[in-house]
Structure formats: structure tokens, C-alpha cells
C-alpha positions in Angstrom: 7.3 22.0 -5.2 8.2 23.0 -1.6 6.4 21.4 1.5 6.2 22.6 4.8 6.4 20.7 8.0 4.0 18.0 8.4 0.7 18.3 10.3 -1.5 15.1 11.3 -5.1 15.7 11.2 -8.0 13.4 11.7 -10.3 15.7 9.7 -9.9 17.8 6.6 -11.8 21.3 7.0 -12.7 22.5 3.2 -10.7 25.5 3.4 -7.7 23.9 5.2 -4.4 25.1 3.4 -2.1 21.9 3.1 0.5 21.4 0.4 -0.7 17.3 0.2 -3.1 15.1 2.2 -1.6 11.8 2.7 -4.5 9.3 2.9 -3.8 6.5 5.0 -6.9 4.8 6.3 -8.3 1.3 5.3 -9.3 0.8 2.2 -13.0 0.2 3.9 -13.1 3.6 5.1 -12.1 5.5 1.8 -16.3 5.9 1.2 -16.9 8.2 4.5 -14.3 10.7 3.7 -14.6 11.1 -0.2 -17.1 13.7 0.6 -14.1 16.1 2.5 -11.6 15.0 0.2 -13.3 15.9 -2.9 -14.4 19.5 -1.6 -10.8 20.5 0.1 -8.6 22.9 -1.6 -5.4 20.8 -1.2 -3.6 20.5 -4.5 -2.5 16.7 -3.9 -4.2 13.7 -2.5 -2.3 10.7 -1.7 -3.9 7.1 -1.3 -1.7 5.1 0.7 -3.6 2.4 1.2 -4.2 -1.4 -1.1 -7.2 -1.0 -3.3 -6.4 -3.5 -6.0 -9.6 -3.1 -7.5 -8.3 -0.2 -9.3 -8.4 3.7 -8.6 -10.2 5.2 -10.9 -12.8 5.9 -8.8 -10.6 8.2 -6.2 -9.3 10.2 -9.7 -12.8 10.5 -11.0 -13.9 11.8 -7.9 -10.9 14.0 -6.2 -10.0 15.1 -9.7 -6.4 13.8 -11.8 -4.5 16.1 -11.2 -4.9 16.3 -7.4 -4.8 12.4 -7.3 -1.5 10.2 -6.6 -1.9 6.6 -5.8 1.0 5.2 -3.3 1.6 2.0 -0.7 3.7 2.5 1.9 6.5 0.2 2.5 5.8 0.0 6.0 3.2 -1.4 8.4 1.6 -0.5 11.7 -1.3 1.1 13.8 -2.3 3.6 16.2 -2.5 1.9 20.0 -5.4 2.7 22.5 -2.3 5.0 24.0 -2.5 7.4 20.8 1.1 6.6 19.9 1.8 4.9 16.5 3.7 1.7 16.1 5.3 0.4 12.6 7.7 -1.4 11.4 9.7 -0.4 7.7 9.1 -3.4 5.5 12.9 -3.7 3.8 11.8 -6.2 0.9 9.2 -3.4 -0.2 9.7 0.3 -0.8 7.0 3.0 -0.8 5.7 2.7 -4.0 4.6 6.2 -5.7 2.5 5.9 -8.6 3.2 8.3 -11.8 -0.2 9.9 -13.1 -1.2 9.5 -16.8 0.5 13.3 -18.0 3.3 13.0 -15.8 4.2 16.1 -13.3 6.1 16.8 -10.7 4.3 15.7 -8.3 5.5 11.9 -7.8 9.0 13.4 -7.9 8.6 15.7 -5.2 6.7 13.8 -3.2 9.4 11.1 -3.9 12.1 13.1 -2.0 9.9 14.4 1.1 9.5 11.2 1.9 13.0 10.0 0.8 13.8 12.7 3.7 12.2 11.4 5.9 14.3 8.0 5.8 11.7 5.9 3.7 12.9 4.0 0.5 10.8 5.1 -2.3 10.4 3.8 -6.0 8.1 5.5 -8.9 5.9 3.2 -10.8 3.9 3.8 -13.7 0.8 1.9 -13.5 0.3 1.8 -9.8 -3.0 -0.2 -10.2 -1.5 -3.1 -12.2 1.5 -3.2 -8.7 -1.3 -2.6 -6.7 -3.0 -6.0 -8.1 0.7 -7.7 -8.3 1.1 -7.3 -4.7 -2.6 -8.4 -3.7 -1.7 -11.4 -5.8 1.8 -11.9 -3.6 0.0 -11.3 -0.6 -2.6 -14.3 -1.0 0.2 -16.3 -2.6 2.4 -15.8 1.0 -0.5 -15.9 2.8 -1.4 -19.5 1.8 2.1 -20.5 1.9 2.4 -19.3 5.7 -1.1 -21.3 6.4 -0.1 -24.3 5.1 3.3 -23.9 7.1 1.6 -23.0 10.6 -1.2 -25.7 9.8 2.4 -28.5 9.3 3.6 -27.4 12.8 0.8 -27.7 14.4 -0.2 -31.4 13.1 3.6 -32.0 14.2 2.9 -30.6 17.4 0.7 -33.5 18.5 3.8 -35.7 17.8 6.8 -34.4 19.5 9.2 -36.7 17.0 7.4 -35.9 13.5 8.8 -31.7 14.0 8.9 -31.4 9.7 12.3 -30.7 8.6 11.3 -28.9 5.2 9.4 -26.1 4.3 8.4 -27.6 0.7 4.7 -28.6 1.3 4.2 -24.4 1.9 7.1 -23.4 -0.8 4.8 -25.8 -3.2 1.4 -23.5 -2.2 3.0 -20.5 -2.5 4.8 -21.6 -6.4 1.1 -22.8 -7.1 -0.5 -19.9 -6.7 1.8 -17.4 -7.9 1.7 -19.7 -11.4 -1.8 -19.3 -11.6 -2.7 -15.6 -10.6 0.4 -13.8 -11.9 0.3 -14.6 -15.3 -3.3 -13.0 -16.1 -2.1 -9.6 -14.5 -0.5 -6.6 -16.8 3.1 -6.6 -16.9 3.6 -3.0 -17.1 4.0 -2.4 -13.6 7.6 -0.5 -13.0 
């Protein structure tokens, strides 16, 4: 599978000739362009966005075989200047997911993106990493509240400045023990 040189739309026309789509709006704005994505001709849709609820949905409705579910390994946004700003995200690497019958596709998609200077991995059961990583997410998340909630008690007392992360190393052990069991373990 060959691509051409990419093209950034903000709107998919339904007889638009693309070799992919890579889909990377919020997860809350998935429902208003279904309808475009679902009556396009392009052979491959890419979800690059967190839905940890699962995708079966977005197959169903785009059709398996035009369906890959990804995460990028980066971060950002569009500024009021139009220009986008990200950072690369070195602990985390795109994440392709393989599709039940396995293609091509992931591959290939794999090594565009690979060209384009972004570490990629391949995983088969995208939705069970998806859930992994909403699960790391809250866990950090927690951890870095209860850290910025220490500094700023110690704030109001110049000479209590903790000297230990522990109290937020203890959140973030705390919940990882008691989401990440439950999850499926087949996620690389």
C-alpha cells in the first residue's frame, strides 16, 4: 500500500479520493462526523483519539475493514493563530491497533508514520490498551493531585517544603492495584 502526500482537511466530501483519513478530534466530537465518515469512499479510517469504552461502534458503523483504531504518542492543539503545537510524548509510542483478520493496513500505516519521525508499535487488542492507558492516566492523575495539593499546604509554611514524593507515589500504587487487575491482559 502506497500513500501520497498528506492533505489536512476539516471536512470529508463523500467522493473525496484519499488513501486514509486520520481521525483526530475529541472523543466528544466522534458523533457529528460519523455521518461523513461512514458515506466517504476512503479505504481506511483511522481513530486517533482515547475512547476506552470500546470501538465497536466506529467498526460497526465505518465498516471493519476500513476501520483502524490508533493513539497518538503525542499531544497538542490548534492555537487561535491556526498553527498546531505538540509535543512527542517519549514514554508512549503511537499505538496502531491490528484488526481482527489482520492486513496490511497497520503495517503500512506503521511505516508512513514511522517516516514521518513518530515511534510506532502494533497492538493487538487496541481496546483492552486503550482501557490500560485510561486506567494509567487516572492513576497519574491522582498521584499528581495529591502532589500539587502537598505543595500547596507547604506553601503556607515556608519551612514544612515536603521532602518526599511518597504520599502521591502511595495514590498512584493504590490505584493502579485496584483498576489494573480487572482489565484484559492481552494488550501487546
Amino acid at each position: 500500500m502506497n500513500f501520497r502526500s498528506p492533505v489536512v482537511v476539516d471536512r470529508l466530501d463523500r467522493q473525496s479520493l484519499y488513501d486514509i483519513c486520520l481521525v483526530t478530534v475529541r472523543r466528544e466530537q466522534i458523533e457529528a462526523i460519523m455521518p461523513a465518515l461512514a458515506a466517504s469512499v476512503v479505504p481506511l479510517i483511522a481513530f486517533f483519539h482515547n475512547h476506552a469504552d470500546g470501538s465497536e461502534s466506529l467498526a460497526r458503523r465505518i465498516g471493519l475493514a476500513r476501520t483502524v483504531i490508533a493513539f497518538p504518542g503525542a499531544g497538542g492543539a490548534v492555537g487561535a493563530d491556526g498553527v498546531l503545537r505538540y509535543a512527542l510524548i517519549a514514554e508512549q509510542p503511537t499505538m496502531i491497533g491490528i484488526p481482527l483478520g489482520f492486513d496490511a493496513r497497520p503495517r503500512a500505516l506503521r511505516d508512513v508514520l514511522r517516516r514521518s519521525g513518530l515511534r510506532v508499535t502494533l497492538v493487538r487488542d487496541p481496546d483492552a490498551w486503550l482501557r490500560r492507558h485510561a486506567v494509567m492516566v487516572g492513576a497519574l492523575t491522582g498521584a499528581l493531585g495529591s502532589a500539587v495539593a502537598t505543595l500547596q499546604r507547604s506553601s503556607d509554611h515556608a519551612t514544612e517544603f515536603p521532602t518526599s514524593s511518597a504520599p502521591s507515589v502511595r495514590v498512584f500504587a493504590l490505584w493502579m492495584r485496584h483498576a489494573w487487575p480487572p482489565l484484559p491482559s492481552r494488550c501487546g
